[in-house]
LOVEXDO-462871 format. One record per residue (C-alpha): x, z, y; residue number from 1. Coordinates in nm, 2 decimals. Layout:
<lumvexs>
((X; Z; Y); NUM);
...
</lumvexs>
This chain:
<lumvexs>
((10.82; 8.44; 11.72); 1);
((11.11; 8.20; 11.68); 2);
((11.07; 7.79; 11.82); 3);
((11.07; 7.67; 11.49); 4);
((10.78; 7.87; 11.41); 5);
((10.59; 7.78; 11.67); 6);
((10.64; 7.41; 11.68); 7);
((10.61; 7.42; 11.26); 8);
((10.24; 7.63; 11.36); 9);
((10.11; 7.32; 11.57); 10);
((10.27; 7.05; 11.36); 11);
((10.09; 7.13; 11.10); 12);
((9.75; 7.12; 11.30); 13);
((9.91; 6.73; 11.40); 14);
((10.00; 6.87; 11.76); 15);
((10.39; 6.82; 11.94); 16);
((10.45; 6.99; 12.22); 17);
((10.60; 6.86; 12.54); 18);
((10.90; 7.10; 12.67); 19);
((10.71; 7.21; 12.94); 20);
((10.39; 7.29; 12.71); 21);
((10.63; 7.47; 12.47); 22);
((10.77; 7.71; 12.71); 23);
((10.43; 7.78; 12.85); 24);
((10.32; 7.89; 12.53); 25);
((10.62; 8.08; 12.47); 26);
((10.62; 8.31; 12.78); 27);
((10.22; 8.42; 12.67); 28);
((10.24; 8.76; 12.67); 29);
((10.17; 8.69; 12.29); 30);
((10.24; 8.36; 12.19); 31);
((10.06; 8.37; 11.86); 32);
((9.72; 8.46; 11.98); 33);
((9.76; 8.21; 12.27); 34);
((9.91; 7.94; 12.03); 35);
((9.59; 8.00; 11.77); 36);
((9.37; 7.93; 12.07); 37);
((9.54; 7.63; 12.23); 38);
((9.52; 7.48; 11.89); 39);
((9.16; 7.53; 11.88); 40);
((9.07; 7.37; 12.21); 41);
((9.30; 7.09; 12.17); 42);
((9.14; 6.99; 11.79); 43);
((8.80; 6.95; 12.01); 44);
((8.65; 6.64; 12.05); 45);
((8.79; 6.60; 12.40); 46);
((9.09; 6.54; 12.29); 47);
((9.20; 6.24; 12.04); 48);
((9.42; 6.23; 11.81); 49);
((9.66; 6.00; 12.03); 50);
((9.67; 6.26; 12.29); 51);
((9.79; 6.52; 12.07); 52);
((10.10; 6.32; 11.99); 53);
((10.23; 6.50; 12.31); 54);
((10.10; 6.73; 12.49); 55);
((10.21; 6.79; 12.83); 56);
((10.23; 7.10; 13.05); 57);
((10.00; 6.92; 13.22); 58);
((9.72; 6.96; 13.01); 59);
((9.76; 7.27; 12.90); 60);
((9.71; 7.40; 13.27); 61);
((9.42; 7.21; 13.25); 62);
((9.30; 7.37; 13.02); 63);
((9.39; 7.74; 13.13); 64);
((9.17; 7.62; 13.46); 65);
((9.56; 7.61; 13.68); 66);
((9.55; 7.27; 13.77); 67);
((9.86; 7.20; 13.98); 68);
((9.74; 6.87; 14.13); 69);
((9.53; 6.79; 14.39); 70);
((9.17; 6.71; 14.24); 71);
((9.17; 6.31; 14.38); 72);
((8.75; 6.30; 14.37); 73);
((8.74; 6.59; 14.63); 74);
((9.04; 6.47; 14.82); 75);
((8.86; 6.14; 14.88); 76);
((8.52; 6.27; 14.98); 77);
((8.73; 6.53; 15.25); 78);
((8.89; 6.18; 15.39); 79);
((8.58; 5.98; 15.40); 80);
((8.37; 6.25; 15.57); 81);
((8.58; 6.46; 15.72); 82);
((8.85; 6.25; 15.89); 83);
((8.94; 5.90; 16.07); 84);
((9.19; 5.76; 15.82); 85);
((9.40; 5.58; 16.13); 86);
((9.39; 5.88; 16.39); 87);
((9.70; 5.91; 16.50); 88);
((9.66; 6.33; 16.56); 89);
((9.68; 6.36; 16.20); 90);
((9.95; 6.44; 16.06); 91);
((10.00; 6.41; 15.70); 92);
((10.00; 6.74; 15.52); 93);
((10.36; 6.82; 15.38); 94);
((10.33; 7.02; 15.05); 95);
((10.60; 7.23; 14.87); 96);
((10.69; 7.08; 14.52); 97);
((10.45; 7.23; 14.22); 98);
((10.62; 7.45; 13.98); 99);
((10.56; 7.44; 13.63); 100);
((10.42; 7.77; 13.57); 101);
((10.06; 7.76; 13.58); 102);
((9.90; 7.87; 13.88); 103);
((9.55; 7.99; 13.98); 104);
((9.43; 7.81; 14.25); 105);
((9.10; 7.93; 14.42); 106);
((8.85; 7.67; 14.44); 107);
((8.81; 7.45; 14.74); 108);
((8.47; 7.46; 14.91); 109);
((8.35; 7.10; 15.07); 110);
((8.28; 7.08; 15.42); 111);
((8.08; 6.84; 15.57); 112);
((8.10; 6.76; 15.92); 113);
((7.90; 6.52; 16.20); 114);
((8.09; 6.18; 16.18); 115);
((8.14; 6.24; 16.57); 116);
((8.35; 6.51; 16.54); 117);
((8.72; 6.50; 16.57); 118);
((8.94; 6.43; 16.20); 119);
((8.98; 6.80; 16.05); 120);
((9.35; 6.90; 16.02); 121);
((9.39; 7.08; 15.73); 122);
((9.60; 7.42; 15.73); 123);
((9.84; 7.41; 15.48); 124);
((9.75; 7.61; 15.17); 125);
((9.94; 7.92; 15.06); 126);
((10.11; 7.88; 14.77); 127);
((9.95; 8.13; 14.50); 128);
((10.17; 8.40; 14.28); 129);
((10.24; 8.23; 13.94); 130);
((10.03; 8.42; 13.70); 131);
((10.18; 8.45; 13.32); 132);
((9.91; 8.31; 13.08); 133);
((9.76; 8.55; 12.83); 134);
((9.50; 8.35; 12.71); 135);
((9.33; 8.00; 12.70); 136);
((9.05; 8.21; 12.91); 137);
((9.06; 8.30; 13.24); 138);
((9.19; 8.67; 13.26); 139);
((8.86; 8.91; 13.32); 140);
((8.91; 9.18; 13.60); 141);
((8.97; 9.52; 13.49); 142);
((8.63; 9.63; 13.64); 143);
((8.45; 9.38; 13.42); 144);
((8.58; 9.52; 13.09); 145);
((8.39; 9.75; 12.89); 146);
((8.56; 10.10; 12.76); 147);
((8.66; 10.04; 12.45); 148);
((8.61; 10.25; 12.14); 149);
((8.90; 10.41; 12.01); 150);
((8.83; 10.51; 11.63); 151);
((9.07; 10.86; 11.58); 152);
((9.05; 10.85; 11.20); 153);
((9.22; 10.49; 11.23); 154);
((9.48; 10.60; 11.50); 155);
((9.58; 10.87; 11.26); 156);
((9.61; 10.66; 11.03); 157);
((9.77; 10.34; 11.12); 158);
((10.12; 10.25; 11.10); 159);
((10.26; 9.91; 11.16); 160);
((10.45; 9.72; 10.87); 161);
((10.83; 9.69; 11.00); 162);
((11.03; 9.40; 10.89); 163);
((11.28; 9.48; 10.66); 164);
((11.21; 9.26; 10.34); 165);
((11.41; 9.26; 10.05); 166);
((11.54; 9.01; 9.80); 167);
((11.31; 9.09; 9.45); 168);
((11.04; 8.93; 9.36); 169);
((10.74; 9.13; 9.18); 170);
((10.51; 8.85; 9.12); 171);
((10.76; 8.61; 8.92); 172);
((10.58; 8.67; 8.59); 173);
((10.28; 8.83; 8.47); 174);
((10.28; 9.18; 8.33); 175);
((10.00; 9.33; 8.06); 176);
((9.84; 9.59; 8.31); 177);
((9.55; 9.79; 8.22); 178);
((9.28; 9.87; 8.38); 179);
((8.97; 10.05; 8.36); 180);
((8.73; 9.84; 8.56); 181);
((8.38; 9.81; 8.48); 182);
((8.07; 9.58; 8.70); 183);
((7.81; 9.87; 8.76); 184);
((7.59; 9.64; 8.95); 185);
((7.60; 9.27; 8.97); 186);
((7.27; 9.05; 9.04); 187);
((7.41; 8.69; 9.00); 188);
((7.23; 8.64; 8.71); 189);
((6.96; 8.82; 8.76); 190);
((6.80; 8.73; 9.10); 191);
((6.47; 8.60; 9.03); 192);
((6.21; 8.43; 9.29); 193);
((5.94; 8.15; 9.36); 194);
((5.89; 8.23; 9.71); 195);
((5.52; 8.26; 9.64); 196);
((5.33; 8.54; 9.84); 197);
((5.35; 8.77; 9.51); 198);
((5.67; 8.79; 9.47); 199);
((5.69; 8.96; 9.82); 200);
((5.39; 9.18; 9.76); 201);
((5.60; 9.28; 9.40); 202);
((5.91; 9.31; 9.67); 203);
((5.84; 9.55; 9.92); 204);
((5.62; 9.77; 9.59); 205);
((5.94; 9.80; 9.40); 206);
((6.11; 9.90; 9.72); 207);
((5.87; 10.17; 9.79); 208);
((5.83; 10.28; 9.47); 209);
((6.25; 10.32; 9.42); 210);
((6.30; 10.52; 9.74); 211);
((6.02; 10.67; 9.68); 212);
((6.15; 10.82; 9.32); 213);
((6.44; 10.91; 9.54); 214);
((6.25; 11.09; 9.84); 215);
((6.03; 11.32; 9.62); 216);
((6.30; 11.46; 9.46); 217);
((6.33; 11.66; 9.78); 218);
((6.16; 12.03; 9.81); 219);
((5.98; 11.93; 10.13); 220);
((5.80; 11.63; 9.99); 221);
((5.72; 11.73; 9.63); 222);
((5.41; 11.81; 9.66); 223);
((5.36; 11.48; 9.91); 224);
((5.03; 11.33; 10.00); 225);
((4.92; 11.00; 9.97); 226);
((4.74; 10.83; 10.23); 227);
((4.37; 10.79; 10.08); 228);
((4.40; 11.11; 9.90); 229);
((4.44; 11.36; 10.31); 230);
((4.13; 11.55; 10.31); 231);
((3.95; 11.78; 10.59); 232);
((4.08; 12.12; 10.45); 233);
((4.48; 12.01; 10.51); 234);
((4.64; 12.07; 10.82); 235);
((5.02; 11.98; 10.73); 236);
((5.10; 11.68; 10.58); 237);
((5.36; 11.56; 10.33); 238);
((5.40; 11.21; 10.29); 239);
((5.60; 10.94; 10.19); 240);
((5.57; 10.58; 10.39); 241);
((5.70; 10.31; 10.48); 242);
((5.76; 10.14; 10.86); 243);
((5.49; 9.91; 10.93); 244);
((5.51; 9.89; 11.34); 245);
((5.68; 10.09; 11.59); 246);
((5.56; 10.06; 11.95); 247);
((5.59; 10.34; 12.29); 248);
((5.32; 10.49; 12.41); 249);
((5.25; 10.48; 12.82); 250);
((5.41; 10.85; 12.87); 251);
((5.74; 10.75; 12.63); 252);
((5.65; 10.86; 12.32); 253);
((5.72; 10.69; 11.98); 254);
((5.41; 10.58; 11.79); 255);
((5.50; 10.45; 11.43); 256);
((5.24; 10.28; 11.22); 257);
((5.32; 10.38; 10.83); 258);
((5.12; 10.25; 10.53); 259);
((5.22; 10.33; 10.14); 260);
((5.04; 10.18; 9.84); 261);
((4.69; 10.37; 9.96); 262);
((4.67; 10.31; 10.29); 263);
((4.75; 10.30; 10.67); 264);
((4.85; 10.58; 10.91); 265);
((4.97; 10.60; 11.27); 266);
((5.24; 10.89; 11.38); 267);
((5.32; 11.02; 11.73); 268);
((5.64; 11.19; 11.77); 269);
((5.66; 11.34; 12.13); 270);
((5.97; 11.30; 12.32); 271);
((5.96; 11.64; 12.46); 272);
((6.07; 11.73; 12.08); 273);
((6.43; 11.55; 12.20); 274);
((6.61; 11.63; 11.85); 275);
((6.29; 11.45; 11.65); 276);
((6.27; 11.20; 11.90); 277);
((6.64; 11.10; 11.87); 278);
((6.56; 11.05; 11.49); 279);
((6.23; 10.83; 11.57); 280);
((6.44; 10.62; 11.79); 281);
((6.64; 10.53; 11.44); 282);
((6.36; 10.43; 11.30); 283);
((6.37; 10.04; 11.18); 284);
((6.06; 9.80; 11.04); 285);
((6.02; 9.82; 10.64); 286);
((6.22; 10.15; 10.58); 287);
((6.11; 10.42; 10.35); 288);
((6.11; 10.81; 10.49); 289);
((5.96; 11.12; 10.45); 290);
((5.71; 11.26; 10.68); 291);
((5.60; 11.62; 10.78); 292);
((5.30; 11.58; 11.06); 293);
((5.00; 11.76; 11.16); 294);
((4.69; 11.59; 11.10); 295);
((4.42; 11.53; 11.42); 296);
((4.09; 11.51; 11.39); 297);
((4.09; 11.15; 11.34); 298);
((4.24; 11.09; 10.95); 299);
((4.39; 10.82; 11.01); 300);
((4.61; 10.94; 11.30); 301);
((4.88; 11.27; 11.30); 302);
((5.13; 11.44; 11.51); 303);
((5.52; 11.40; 11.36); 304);
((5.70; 11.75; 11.26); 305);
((6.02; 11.60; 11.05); 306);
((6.14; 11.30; 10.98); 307);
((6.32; 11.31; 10.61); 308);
((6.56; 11.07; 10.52); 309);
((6.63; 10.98; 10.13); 310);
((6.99; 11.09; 10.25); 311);
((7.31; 11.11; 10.02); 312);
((7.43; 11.43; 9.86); 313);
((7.80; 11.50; 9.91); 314);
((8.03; 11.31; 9.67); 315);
((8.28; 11.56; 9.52); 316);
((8.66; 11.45; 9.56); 317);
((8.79; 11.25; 9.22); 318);
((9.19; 11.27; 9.13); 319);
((9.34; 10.91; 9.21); 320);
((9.69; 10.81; 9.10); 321);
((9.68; 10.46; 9.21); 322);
((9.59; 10.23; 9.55); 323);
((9.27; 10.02; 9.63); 324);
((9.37; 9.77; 9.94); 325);
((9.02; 9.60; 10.08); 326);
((8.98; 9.28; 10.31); 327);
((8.74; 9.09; 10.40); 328);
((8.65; 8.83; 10.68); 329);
((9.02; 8.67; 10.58); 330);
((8.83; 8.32; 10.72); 331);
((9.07; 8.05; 10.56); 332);
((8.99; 7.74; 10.67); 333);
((8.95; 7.81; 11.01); 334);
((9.21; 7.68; 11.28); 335);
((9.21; 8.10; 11.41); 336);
((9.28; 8.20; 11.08); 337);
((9.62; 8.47; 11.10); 338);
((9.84; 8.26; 10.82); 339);
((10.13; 8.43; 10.97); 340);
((10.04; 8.74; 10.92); 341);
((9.84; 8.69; 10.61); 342);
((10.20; 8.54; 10.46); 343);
((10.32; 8.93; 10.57); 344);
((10.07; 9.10; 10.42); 345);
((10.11; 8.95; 10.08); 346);
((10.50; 9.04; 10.11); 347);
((10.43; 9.38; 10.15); 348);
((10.14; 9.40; 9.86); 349);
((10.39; 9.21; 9.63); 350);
((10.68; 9.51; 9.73); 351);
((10.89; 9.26; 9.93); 352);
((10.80; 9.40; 10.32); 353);
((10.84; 9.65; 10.48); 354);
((10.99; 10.01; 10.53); 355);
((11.08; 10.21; 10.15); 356);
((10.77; 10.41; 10.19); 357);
((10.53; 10.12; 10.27); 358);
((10.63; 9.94; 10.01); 359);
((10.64; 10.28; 9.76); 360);
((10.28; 10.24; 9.84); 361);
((10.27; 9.92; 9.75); 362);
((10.37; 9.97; 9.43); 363);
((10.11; 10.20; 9.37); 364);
((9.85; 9.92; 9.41); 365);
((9.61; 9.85; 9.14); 366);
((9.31; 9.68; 9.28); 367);
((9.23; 9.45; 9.60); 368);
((8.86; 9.39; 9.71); 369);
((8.72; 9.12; 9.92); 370);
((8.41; 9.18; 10.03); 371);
((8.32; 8.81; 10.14); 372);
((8.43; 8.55; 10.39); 373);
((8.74; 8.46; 10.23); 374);
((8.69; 8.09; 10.34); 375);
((8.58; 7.96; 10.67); 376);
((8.28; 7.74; 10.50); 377);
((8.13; 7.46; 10.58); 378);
((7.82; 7.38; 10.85); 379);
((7.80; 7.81; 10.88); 380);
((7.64; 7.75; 11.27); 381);
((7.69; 7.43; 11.53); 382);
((7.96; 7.25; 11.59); 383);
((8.15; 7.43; 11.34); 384);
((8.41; 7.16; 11.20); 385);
((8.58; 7.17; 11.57); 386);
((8.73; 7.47; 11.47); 387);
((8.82; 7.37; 11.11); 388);
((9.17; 7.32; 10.99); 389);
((9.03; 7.29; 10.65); 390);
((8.68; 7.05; 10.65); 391);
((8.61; 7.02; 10.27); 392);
((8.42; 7.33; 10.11); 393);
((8.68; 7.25; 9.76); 394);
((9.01; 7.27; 9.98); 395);
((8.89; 7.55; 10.13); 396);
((8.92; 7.70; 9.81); 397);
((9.21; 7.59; 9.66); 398);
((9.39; 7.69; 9.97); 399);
((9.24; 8.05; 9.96); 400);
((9.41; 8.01; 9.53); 401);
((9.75; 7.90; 9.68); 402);
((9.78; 8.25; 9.85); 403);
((9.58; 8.50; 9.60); 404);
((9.81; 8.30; 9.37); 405);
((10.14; 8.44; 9.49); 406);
((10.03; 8.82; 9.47); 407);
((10.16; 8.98; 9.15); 408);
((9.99; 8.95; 8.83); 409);
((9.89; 9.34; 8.78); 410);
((9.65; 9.35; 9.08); 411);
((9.32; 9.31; 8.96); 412);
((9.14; 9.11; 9.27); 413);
((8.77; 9.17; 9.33); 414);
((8.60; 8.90; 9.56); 415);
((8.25; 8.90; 9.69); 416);
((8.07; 8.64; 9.88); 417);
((7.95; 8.66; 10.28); 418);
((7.74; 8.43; 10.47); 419);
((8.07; 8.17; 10.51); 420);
((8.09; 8.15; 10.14); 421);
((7.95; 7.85; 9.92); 422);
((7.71; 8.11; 9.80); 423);
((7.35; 8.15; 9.89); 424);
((7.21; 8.25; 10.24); 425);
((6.94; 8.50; 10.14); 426);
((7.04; 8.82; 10.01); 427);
((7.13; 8.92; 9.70); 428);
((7.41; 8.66; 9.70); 429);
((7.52; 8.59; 9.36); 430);
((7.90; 8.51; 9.33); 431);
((8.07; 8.22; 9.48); 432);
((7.97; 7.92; 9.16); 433);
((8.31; 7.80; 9.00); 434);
((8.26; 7.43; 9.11); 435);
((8.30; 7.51; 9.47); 436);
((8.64; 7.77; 9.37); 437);
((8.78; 7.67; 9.05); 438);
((9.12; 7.69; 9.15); 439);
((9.02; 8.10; 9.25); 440);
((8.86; 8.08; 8.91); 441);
((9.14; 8.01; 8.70); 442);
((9.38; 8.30; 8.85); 443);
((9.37; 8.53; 8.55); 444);
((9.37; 8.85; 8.77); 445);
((9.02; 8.76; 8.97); 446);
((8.69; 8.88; 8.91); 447);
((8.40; 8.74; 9.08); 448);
((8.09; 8.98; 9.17); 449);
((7.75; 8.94; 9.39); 450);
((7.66; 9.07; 9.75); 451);
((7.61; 9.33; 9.75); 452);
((7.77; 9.47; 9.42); 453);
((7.88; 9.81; 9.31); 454);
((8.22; 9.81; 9.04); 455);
((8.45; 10.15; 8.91); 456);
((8.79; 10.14; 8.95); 457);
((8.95; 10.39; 8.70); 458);
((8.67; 10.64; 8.78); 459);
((8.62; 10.53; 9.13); 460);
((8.24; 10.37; 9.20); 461);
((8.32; 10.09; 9.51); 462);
((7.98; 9.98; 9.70); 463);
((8.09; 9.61; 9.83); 464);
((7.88; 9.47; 10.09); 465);
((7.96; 9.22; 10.34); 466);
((7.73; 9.34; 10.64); 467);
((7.53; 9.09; 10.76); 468);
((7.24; 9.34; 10.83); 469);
((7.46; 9.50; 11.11); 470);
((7.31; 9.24; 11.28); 471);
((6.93; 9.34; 11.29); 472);
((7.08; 9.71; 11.33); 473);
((7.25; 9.65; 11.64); 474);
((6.94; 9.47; 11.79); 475);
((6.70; 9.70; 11.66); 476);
((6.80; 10.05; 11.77); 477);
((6.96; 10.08; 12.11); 478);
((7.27; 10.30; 12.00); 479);
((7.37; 10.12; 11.72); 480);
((7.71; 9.86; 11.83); 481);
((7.97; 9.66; 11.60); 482);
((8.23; 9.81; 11.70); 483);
((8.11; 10.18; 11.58); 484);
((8.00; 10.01; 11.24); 485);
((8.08; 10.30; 11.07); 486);
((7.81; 10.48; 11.25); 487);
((7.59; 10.18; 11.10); 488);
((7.73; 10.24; 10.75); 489);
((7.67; 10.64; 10.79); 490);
((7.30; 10.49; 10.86); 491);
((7.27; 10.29; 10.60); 492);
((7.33; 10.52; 10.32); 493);
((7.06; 10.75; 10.51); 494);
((6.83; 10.49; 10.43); 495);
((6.93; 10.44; 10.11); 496);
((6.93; 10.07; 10.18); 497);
((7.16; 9.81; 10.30); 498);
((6.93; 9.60; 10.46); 499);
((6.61; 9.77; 10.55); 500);
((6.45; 9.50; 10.79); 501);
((6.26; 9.22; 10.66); 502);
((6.23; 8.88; 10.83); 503);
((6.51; 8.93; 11.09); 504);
((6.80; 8.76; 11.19); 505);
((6.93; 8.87; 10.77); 506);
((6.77; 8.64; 10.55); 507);
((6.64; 8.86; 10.23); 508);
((6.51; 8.69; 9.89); 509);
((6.15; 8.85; 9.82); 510);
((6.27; 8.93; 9.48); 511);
((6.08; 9.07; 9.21); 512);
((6.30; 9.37; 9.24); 513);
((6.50; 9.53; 9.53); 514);
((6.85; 9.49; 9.46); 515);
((6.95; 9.68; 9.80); 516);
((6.83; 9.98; 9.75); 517);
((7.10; 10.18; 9.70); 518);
((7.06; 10.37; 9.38); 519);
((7.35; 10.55; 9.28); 520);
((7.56; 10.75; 9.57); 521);
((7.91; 10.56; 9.56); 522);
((8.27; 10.74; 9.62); 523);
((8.34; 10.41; 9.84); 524);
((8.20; 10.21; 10.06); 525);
((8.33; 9.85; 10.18); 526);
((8.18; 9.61; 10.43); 527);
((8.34; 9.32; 10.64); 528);
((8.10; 9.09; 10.84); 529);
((8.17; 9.22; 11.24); 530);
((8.56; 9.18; 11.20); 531);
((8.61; 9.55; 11.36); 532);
((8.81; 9.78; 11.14); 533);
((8.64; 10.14; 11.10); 534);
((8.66; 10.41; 10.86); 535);
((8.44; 10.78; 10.83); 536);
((8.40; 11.00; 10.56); 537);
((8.09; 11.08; 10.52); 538);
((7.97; 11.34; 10.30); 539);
((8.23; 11.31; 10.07); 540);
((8.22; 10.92; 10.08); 541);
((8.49; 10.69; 10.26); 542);
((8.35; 10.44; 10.47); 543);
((8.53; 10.15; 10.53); 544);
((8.52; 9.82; 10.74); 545);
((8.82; 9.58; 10.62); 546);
((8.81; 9.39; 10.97); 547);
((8.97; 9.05; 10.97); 548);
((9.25; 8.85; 10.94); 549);
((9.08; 8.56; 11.22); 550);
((9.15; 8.55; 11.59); 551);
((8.86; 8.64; 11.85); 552);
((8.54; 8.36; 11.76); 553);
((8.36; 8.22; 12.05); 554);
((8.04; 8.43; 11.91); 555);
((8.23; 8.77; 11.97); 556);
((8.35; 8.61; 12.29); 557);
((8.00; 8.61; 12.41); 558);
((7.91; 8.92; 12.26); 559);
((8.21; 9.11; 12.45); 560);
((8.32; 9.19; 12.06); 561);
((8.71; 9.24; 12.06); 562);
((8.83; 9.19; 11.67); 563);
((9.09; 9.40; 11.54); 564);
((9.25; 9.15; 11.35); 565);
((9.59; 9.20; 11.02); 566);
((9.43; 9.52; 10.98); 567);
((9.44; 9.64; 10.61); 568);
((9.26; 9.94; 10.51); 569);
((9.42; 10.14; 10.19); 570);
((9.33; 10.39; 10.00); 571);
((9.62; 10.53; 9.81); 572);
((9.56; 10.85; 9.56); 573);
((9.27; 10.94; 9.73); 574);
((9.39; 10.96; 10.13); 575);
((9.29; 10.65; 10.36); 576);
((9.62; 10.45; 10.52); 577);
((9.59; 10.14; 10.76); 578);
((9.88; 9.92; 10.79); 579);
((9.91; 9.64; 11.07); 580);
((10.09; 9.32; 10.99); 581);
((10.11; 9.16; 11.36); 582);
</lumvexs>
């Protein structure tokens, strides 16, 4: 990255650099990344707005945890306690003069001494190896780093945008394109609730009743059982329930609680029975399965056989002349937001970047779906606005319009809310309102749809969620992690629902109807939310997780959750491509 890029990147955030400070961020193994997350620690409250009119070296060592000088509230309790200021054994410790790379110093530990004793001479300290910075963090050992999952489908897949623009512009002036997209499923007009206790009765019976519809379409369960109607004379049982309580017995085994619109039953499924067991261990709070067991001699109480997911069919390949690109998680707004590389990506989508073949697919572009979080938001969790370039909901907006703006007129753009957007919390989310993105509103080739929502592109039927239930996923079964989210997404469509647990960390509307069940088996399916690219087929299906165009977040800092940010997912006449724009 050139200086005037650099400097340009932190003038805008109202930061000047001393030379010193410059050139330390300019030897970071990658200056971008480290510049992204200076800025962010430097727009904290710690600092003022004065300070910032030139930042020294200094400070930024400080803040990398290399402080070069002498701590002077340590060195005065080590001379008060430690040593006779006017002894004339002492000799005063000659140090070498403090380069300006930043160093790691290890800490010094306070020793206290009898006031009796002799002054303590101090050895003098050796000087420590400058270490280049990498990060605002300290750098982790390699023993405390987790192995990290390596996606094949992606590797196989991925190829890295090259720089070689060229001169024409394709979005000068807009051009009549056709297309043939239809809304299949779209509930921001028709979410419906009071938030009184029947709504959620009238909730979780429409759930049941929908997967249900779905399960006992299977030969195993057509001749199900309800729960009042299991008599003496059966031995096997067919049923179809739903989660109410899962809980380990005292030797290991899984004992799940069902009830459907009759009754309540309890379930052991034996861990000796590993394969059955391994499917128990899936099992989440408020799903819908089908259930072979043998019944005991208590009726209210039976041994598991199967477990029989609603499942998906396989999806039959459909001819595709044309590209769909999908992001999500694009996070403008925020102070880690990629603008850099976001400004590359919208070169290539527009035919001006990259290599004759990347931009011949390019061309073949039709649609681009964002499947939420294309602004940071506003007040999303605490302390928030310290990390805001943007503060105001509207700008937010109108910035996110500046850039969808400059992509050529024939791309029809598709854009979903997430739990950053000015939409609603609780699921359903109907579509971001116009007064909070009229500038997005007025681009001729957007189309605003709910989360989730299911459209069809020329043929193609596109399941848009953002995600947020990966969440209860992860925390509920043991297996499950973000970064394998296409493992979740394979999960999800088992279920037949995009959301199965109530009452969690996903806030769900107890609508009259259940809008998450899926229905209809899509060709595609698009989330966003843990800003970790994946992609699977599945049964005929793509699965697809658009990743991010934001820098690591202190959440997935905690959570040991590396982002695999400029990461655009394509999928052009039928075959999945990802193209990098670092």
């Amino acid at each position: 990255m050139s200086t005037n890029k650099i400097l340009l990147k932190f003038a805008k955030k109202g930061i000047n650099l001393s030379p010193e400070a410059y050139n330390t961020v300019i030897n970071a193994e990658n200056p971008l990344d480290f510049a992204s997350s200076l800025i962010v620690k430097l727009k904290s409250d710690k600092f003022s707005s004065k300070d910032l009119v030139s930042v020294s070296g200094e400070t930024i060592n400080e803040l990398l945890g290399n402080n070069t000088k002498t701590d002077n509230t340590n060195q005065k309790t080590l001379t008060n306690e430690n040593s006779v200021d006017k002894s004339p054994e002492v000799k005063p410790e000659i140090k070498k003069p403090i380069k300006q790379t930043p160093q790691i110093e290890k800490p010094k530990k306070e020793i206290k001494k009898p006031v009796e004793t002799k002054p303590a001479i101090e050895k003098p300290k050796e000087e420590t190896k400058a270490v280049k910075p990498t990060s605002i963090d300290n750098l982790k050992k390699d023993s405390d780093k987790p192995e990290k999952y390596v996606n094949k489908a992606i590797v196989e897949a991925t190829e890295t945008v090259k720089d070689e623009k060229i001169k024409f512009k394709r979005n000068e002036q807009k051009i009549n394109a056709t297309y043939d997209f239809k809304i299949i499923q779209d509930m921001s007009k028709k979410s419906y609730t009071s938030g009184e206790l029947e709504n959620l009765i009238a909730y979780f019976k429409n759930r049941y009743e929908k997967l249900e519809k779905i399960l006992s379409k299977r030969p195993e369960l057509r001749n199900y059982t309800k729960i009042a109607d299991i008599d003496d004379s059966q031995d096997s049982l067919s049923l179809i329930l739903m989660v109410r309580e899962i809980r380990s017995s005292k030797n290991g085994h899984k004992i799940v609680e069902f009830e459907d619109d009759t009754g309540n039953i309890s379930i052991l499924f034996s861990q000796n029975n590993e394969e059955l067991f391994a499917e128990a261990e899936k099992l989440v709070r408020d799903e819908v399965i089908g259930v072979i067991a043998n019944k005991s001699d208590d009726r209210h109480f039976a041994f598991g056989q199967q477990i029989i997911n609603p499942g998906v069919l396989r999806v039959p390949d459909k001819e595709m002349d044309f590209g769909i690109v999908f992001l999500s998680d694009v996070h403008i707004g925020s102070l880690t937001f990629q603008e850099d590389a976001f400004l590359r990506f919208i070169d290539w989508i527009n035919c001006d970047f990259g290599t004759e073949e990347q931009r011949r697919v390019a061309e073949d572009v039709k649609y681009l779906i964002i499947g939420g979080d294309i602004v940071d938001g506003i007040g999303v969790y605490p302390n928030q606005e310290q990390e805001l370039a943007i503060k105001d909901i509207t700008q937010q907006y109108n910035e996110a319009a500046k850039f969808l703006g400059n992509i050529r007129s024939d791309i029809k753009i598709i854009i979903a809310p997430g739990n950053h957007d000015a939409s609603r919390v609780a699921e359903p989310q109907p579509a971001v309102p116009e007064k909070y993105a009229k500038a997005l509103y007025e681009l001729d080739n957007v189309e605003f749809i709910s989360n989730p929502g299911v459209v069809s592109l020329d043929g193609i039927n596109v399941l848009i969620y953002h995600g947020r239930s990966f969440d209860d996923l992860v925390m509920a079964v043991k297996q499950f992690t973000y970064e394998k989210n296409d493992l979740l997404m394979e999960e999800l469509l088992k279920k037949r629902h995009l959301a199965p647990i109530y009452g969690e960390r996903t806030p769900l509307a107890s609508e009259l109807e259940d809008y998450l069940v899926i229905e209809e088996v899509p060709d595609i399916f698009h989330t966003g939310h843990v800003h970790v690219n994946s992609y699977r087929r599945f049964n005929g299906i793509h699965l697809i997780n658009s990743g991010t165009f934001q820098t690591q977040t202190s959440f997935q800092k905690i959570h040991n959750i590396e982002p695999t940010p400029a990461e655009v997912p394509v999928i052009h006449k039928g075959k999945y491509k990802h193209f990098k724009f670092l």
